[in-house]
Backbone as ProteinMPNN parsed JSONL, in Angstrom:
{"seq_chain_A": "XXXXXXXXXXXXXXXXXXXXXXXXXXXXXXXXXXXXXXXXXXXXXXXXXXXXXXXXXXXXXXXXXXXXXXXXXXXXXXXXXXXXXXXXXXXXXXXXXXXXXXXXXX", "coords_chain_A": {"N_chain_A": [[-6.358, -27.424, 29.223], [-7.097, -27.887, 26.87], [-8.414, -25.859, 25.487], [-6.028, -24.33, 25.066], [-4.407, -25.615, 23.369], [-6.574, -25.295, 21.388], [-6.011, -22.502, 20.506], [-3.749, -22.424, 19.955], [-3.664, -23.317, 17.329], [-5.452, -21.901, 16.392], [-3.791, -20.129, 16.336], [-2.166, -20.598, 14.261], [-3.497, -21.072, 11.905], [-3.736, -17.862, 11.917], [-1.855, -16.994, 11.546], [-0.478, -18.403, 9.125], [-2.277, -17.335, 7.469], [-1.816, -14.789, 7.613], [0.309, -14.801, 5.956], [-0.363, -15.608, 3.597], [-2.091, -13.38, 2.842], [0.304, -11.018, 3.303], [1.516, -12.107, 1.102], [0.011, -11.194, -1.087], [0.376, -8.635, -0.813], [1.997, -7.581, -1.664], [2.005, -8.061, -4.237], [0.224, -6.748, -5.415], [-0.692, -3.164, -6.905], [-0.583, -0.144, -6.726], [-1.98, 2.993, -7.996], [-1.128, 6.712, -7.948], [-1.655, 9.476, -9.007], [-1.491, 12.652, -10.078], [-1.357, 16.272, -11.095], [-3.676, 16.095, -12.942], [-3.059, 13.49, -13.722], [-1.462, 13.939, -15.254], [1.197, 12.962, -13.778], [2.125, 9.858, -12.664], [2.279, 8.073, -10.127], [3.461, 4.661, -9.294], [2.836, 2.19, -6.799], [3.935, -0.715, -4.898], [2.362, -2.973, -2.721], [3.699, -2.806, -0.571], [5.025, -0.416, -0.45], [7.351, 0.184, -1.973], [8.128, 1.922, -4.761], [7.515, 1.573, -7.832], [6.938, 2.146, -10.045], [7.054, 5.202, -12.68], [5.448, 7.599, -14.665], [5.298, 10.115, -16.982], [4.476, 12.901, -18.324], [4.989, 13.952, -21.401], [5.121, 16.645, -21.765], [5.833, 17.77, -19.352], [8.245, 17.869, -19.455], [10.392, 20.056, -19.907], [12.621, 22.254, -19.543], [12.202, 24.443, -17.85], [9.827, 23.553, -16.178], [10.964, 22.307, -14.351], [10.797, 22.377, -11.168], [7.668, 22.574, -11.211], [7.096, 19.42, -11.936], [8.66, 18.404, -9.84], [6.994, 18.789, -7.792], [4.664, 17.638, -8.229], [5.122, 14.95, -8.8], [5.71, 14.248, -6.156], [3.176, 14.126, -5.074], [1.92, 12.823, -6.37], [2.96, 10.526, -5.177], [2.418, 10.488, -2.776], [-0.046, 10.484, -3.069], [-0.328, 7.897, -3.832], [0.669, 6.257, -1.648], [-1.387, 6.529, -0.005], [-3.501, 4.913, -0.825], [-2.08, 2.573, -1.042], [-2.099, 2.438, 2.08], [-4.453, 2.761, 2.851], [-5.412, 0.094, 1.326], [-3.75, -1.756, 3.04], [-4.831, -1.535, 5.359], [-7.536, -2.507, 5.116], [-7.411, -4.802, 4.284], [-6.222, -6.524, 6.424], [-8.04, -5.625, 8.245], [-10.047, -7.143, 7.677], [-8.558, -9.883, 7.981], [-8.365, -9.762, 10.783], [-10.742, -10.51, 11.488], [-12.774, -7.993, 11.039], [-12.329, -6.62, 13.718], [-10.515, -3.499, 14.795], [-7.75, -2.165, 14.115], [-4.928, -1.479, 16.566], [-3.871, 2.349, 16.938], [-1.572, 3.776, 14.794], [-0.093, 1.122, 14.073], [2.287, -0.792, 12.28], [2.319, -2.936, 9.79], [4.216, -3.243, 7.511]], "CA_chain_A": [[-5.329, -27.684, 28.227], [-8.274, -28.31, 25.451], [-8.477, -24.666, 25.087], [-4.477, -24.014, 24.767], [-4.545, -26.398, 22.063], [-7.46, -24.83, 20.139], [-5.955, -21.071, 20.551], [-2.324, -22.759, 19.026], [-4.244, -23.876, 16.453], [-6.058, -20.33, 15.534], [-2.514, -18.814, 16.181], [-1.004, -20.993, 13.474], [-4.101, -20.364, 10.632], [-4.052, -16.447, 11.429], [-0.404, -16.813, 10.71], [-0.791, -19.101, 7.184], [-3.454, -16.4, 6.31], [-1.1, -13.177, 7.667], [1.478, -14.803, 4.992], [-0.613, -15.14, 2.068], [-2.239, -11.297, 2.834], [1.557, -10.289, 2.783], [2.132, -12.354, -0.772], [-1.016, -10.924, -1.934], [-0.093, -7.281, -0.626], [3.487, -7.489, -2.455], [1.522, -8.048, -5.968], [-0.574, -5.25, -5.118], [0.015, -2.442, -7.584], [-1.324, 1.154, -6.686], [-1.46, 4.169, -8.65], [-0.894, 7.756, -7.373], [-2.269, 10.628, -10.084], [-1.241, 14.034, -9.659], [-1.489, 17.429, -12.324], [-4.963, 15.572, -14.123], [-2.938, 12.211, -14.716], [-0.199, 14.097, -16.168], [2.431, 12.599, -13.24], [1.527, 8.541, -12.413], [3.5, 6.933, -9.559], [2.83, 2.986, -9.043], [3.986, 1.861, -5.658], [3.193, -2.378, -4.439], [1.773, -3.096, -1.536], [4.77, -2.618, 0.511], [5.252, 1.065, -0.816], [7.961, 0.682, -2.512], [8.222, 2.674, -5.816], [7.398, -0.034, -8.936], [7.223, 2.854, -11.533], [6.839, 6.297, -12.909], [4.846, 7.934, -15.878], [4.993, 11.345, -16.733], [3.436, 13.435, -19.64], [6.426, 14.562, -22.03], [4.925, 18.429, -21.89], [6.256, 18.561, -18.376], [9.593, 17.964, -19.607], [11.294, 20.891, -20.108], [13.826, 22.655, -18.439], [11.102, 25.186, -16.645], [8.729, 22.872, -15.634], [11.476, 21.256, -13.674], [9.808, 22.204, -10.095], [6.464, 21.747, -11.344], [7.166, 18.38, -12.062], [9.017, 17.53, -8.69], [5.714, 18.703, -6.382], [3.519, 16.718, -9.157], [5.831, 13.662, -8.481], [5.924, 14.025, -4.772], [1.919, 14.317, -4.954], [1.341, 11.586, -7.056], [3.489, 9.499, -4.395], [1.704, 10.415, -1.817], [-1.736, 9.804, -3.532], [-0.284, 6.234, -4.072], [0.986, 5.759, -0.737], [-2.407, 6.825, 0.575], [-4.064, 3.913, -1.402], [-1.618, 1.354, -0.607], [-1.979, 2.142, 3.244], [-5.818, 2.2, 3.046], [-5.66, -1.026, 0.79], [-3.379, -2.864, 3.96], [-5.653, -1.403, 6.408], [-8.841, -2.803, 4.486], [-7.207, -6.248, 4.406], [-6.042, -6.546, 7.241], [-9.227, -5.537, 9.082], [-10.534, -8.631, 6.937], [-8.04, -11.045, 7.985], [-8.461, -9.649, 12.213], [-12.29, -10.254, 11.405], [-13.629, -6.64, 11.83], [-11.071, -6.071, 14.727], [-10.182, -2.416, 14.505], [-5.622, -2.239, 14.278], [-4.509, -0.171, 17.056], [-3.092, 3.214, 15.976], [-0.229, 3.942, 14.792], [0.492, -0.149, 14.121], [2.453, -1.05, 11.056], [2.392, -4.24, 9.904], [5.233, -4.331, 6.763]], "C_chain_A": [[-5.924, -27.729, 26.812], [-7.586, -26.897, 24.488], [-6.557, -24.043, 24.827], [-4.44, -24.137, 23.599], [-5.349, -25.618, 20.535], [-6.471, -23.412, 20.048], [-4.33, -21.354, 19.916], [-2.84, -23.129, 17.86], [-4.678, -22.583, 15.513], [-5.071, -19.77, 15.301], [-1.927, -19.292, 14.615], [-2.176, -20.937, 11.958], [-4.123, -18.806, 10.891], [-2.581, -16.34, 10.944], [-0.338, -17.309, 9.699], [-1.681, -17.891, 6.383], [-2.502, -14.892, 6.415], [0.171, -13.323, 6.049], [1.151, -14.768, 3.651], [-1.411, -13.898, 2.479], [-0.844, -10.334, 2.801], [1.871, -10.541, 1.038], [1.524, -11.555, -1.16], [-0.126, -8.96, -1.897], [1.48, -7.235, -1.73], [3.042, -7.454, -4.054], [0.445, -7.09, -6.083], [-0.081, -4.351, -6.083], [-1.103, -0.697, -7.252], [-1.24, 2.638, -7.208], [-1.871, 5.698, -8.05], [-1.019, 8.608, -8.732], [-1.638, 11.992, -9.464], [-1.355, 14.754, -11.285], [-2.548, 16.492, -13.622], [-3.909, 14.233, -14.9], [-1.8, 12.384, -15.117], [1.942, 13.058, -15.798], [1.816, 11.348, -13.066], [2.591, 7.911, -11.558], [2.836, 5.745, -9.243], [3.716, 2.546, -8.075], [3.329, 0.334, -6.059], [2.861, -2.091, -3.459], [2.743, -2.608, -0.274], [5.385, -1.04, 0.796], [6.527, 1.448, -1.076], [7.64, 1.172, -3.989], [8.47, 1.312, -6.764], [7.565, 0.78, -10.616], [6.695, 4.48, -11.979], [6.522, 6.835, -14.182], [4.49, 9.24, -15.852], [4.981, 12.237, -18.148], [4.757, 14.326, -20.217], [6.606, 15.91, -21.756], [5.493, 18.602, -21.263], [7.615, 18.46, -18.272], [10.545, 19.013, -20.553], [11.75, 21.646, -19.122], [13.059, 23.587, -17.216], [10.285, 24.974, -16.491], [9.351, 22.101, -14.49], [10.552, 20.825, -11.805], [8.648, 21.734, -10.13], [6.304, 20.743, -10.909], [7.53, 17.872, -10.898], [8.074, 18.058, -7.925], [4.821, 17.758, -7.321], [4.254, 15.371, -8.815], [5.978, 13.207, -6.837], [4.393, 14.068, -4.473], [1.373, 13.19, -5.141], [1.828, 10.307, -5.972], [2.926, 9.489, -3.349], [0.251, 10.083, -1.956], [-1.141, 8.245, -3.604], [-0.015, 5.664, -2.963], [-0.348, 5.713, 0.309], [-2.896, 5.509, 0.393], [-3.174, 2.462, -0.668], [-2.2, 1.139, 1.388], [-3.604, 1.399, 3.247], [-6.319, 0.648, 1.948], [-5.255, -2.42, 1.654], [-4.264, -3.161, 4.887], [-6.981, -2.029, 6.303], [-8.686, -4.154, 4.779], [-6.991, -6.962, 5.764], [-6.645, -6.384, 8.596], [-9.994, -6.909, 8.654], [-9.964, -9.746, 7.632], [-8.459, -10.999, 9.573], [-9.944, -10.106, 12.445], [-13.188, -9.063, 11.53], [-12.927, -5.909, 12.587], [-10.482, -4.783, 14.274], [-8.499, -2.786, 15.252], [-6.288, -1.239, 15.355], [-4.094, 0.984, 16.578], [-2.228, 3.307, 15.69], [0.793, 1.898, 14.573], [0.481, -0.829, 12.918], [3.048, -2.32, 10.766], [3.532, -4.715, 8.579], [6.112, -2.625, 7.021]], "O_chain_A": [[-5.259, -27.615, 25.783], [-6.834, -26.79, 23.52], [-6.415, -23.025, 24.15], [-4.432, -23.231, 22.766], [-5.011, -25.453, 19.363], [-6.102, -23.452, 18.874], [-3.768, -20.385, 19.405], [-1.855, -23.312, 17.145], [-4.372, -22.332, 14.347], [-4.989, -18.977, 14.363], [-1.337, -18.492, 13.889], [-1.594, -20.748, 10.889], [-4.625, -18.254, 9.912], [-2.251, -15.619, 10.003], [-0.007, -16.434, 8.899], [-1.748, -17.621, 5.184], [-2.476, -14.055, 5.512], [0.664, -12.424, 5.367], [1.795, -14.258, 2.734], [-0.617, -13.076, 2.021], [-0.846, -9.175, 2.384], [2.227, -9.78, 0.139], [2.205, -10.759, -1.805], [-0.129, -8.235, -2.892], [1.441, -6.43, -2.66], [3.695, -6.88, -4.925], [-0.073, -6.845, -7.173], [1.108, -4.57, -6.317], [-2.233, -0.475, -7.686], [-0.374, 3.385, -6.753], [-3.039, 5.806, -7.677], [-0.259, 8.204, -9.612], [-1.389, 12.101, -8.264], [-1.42, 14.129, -12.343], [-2.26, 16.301, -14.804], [-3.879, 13.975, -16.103], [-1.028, 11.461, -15.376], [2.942, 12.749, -16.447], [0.622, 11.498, -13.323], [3.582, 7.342, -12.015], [1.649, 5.789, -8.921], [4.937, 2.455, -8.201], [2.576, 0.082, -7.0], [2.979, -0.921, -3.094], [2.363, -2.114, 0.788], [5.964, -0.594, 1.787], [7.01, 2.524, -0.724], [6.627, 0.615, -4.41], [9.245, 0.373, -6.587], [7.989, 0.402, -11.708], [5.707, 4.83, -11.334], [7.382, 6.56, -15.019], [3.657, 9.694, -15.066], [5.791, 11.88, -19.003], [5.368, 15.182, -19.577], [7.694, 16.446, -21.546], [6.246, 19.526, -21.572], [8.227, 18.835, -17.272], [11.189, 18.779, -21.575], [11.304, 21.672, -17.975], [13.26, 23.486, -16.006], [9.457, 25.885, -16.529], [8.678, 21.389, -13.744], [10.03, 19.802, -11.363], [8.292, 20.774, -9.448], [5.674, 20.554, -9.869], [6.915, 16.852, -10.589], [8.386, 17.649, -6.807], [4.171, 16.985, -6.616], [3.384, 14.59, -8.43], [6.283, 12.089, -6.421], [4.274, 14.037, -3.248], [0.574, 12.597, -4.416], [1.183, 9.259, -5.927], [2.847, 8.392, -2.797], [-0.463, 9.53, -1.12], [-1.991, 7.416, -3.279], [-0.343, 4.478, -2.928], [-0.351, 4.973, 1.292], [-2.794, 4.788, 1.386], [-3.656, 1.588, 0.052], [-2.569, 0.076, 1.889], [-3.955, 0.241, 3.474], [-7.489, 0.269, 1.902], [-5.727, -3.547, 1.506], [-4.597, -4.271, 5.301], [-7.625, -2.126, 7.347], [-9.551, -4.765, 5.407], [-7.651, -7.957, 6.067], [-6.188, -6.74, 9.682], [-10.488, -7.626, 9.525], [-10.745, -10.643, 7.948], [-8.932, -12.07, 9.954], [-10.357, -10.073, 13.604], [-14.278, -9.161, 12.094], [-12.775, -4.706, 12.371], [-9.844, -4.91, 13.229], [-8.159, -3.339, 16.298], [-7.324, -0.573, 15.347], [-3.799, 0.788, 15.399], [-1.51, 2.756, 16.525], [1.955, 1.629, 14.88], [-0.502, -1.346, 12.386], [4.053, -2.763, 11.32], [3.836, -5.893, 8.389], [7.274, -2.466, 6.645]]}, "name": "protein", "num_of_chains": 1, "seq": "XXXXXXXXXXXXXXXXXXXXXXXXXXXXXXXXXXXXXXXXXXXXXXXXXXXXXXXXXXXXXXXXXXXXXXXXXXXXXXXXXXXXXXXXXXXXXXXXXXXXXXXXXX"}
């Protein structure tokens, strides 16, 4: 019964620590680059979309495509970062413990 006790005990600090590694990942801010800088998406930790910065030049009327693969690039460079920024932490908080695949935690 000792051992019950202790292993309710670990369950209930990896959960206090899973909740501040969620606060933390929510103030997270990650930036996604595309066309040398020109496009900038900023997701949070959670990967939603926080903001968008994009170089006036590519605003004109026939740049329009350009601009939407440079914006869908840059989001995916940011979404890259955020994942490998959960996955980093989150190997931290498991101690080392490699995630299973495919196992998403927000």
């Amino acid at each position: 019964m000792k051992n019950f006790t202790q292993m309710m005990k670990q369950a209930q600090e990896l959960q206090g620590r899973m909740a501040d590694m969620q606060a933390e990942m929510e103030r997270l801010a990650c930036e996604g680059r595309s066309g040398g800088g020109m496009v900038v998406v900023t997701l949070n930790g959670k990967g939603e979309m926080a903001g968008v910065k994009i170089d006036p030049s590519l605003l004109k009327p026939e740049e329009g495509e350009i601009l939407e693969d440079l914006i869908a690039a840059a989001h995916a460079d940011a979404k890259t970062k955020v994942e490998d920024a959960t996955k980093e932490k989150m190997q931290a908080l498991a101690g080392g413990l490699p995630l299973p695949p495919g196992l998403k935690l927000f």
